[in-house]
C-alpha positions, -999 to +999 in steps of 0.1 A: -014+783+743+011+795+771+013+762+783+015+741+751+044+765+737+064+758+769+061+724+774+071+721+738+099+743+744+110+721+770+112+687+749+078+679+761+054+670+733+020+686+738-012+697+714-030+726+717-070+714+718-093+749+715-127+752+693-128+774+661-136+801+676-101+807+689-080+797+660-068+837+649-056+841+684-040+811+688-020+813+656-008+852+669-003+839+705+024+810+695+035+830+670+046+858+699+060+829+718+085+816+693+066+785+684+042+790+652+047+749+643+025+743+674+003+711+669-033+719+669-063+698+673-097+722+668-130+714+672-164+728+659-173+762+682-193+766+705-197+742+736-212+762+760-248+749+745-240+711+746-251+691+775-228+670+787-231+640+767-222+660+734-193+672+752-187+641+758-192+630+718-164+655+710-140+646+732-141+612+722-144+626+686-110+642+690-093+615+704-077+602+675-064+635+660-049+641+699-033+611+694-019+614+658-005+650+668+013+636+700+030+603+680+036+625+650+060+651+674+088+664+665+113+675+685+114+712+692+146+730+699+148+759+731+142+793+715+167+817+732 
């Protein structure tokens, strides 16, 4: 989230990609940051399990959505 928030911050358009799991911290983290708008893209939790082919499957699952969050970006202006 660190990273997303300041490469948004810096005109940069970015998407934060995590898994369920991580959606309440998130949310806080870019909240504490300044940025609360911050484009997500989440997929299902957990990944650990999956072999490398279903990792694979969601990845290319997300795609699209990565995508649509990057074209649909908005500007950002620098938080002082």
């Amino acid at each position: 989230m660190h990273d997303t928030v300041w490469f948004e911050l810096n005109g940069i358009p970015s998407v934060f990609v995590s898994t369920t799991a991580f959606l309440d911290t998130a949310i806080k983290q870019s909240m504490a940051l300044g940025l609360p708008e911050t484009n997500w893209v989440l997929l299902e939790h957990p990944y650990s399990f999956n072999s490398d082919e279903e990792v694979e499957a969601k990845a290319l699952g997300a795609f699209d959505a990565i995508v649509a969050a990057l074209t649909a970006y908005v500007p950002t202006t620098q938080h002082e």
